[in-house]
N, C-alpha and C positions, 0 to 999 in steps of 0.2 A: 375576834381580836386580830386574826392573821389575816383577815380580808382589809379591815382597816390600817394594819401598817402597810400591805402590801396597794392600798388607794392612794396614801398618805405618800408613800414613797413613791409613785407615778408623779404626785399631784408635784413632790418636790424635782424629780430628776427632768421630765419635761419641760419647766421654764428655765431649768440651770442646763442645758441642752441648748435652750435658745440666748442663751443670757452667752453663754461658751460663745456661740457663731457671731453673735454681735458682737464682741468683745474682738474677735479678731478682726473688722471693719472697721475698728476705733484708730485712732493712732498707737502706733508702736516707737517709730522712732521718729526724731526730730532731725531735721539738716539745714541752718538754718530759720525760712521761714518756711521748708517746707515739712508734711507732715505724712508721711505715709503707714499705711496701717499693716497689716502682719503678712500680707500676701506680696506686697511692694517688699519690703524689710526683708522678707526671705530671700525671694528673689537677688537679691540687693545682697545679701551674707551669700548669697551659692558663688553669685560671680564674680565677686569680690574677694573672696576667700578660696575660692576651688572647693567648695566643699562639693564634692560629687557622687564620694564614696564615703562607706562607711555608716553608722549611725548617724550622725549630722548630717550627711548627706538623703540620707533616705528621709529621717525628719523634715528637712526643708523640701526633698522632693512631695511628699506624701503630705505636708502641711494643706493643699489644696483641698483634698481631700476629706477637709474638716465637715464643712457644711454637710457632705451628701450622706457623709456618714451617722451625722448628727440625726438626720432626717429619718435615716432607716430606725435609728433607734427609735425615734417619736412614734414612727409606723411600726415599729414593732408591740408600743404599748398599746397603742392605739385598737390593734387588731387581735393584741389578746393573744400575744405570745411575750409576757413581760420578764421571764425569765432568762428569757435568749436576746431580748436589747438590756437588759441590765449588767449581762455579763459582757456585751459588746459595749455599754454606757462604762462601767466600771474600765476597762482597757481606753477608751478614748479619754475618760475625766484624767486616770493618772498622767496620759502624756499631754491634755493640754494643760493641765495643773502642775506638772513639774513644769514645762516651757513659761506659762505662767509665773511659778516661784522664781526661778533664774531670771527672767525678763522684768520682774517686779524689783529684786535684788539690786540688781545691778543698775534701776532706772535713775535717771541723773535728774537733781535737783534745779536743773536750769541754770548752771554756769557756764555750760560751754555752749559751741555753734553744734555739735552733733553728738546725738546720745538717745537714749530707750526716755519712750514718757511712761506714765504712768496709767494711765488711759484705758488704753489697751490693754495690757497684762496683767490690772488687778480685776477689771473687767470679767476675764477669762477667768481669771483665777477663782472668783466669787461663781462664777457657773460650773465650773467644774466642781468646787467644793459640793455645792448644792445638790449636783447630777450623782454626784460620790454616794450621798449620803443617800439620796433617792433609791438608788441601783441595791447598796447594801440593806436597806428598809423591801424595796420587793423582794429580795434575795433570802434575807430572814422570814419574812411574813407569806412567803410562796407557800401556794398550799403541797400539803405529802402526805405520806403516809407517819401516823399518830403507833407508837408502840408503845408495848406494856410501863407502865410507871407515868405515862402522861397524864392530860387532862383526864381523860376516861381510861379504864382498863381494858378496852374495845380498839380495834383495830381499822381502820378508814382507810378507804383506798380514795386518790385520790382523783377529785370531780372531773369529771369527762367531758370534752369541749366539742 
């Protein structure tokens, strides 16, 4: 049963991993007729705003950072260390999932010349959920050591890789 949630939860955090990194390729904000996606947009908030320091600042620096990060996690399932990209998946879902909710929030309905679309940040926001859930499903379903009162009255140490 713990080998299948912990399948089951790869099988969901790896496409919402990738579903996350396209989603920041999508559009984010609108300026007129042009459309820039979440790496332009940042950009765009850093020097715009002076955000240089600070949390916002290191978010918008470190936003690049998405994709590669993303990767390691996929290669971490991939290679059979899933407990150590889930806890790396789990940290990346919540910050592109809050950046996500806030950018979904706040995205405008198409009344003005410049504003957040929608695009993009629900995009993310559906991948990150997914990666969420994934991360939390390996994370329960990881195998360990079984103690008195479980399944068996027998004690498992757990399988050796």
């Amino acid at each position: 049963m713990r080998h299948q949630l912990r399948r089951l939860g790869i099988g969901l955090a790896i496409p919402g991993l990738v579903l996350t990194v396209v989603g920041t390729f999508l559009p984010w904000l609108r300026s007129g007729a042009v459309l820039r996606d979440s790496y332009e947009a940042a950009d765009l908030l850093r020097r715009l705003l002076g955000l240089d320091q600070g949390v916002g600042g290191a978010l918008l620096a470190g936003w690049p950072a998405l994709g590669p990060l993303a990767a390691l996690c996929v290669a971490g399932y991939v290679l059979g260390v899933p407990r150590v990209a889930a806890v790396a998946n789990l940290l990346l879902s919540a910050i592109t999932g809050a950046v996500g909710v806030f950018a979904s929030v706040h995205a405008d309905a198409g009344g003005s010349l410049v504003g957040i679309t929608w695009t993009g940040p629900v995009t993310v926001l559906v991948g990150a959920l997914l990666s969420l859930v994934g991360a939390i499903a390996v994370l329960v379903g990881a195998p360990g050591r079984m103690t008195q009162g479980s399944d068996s009255d027998q004690r498992r140490e757990p399988p050796r890789s």
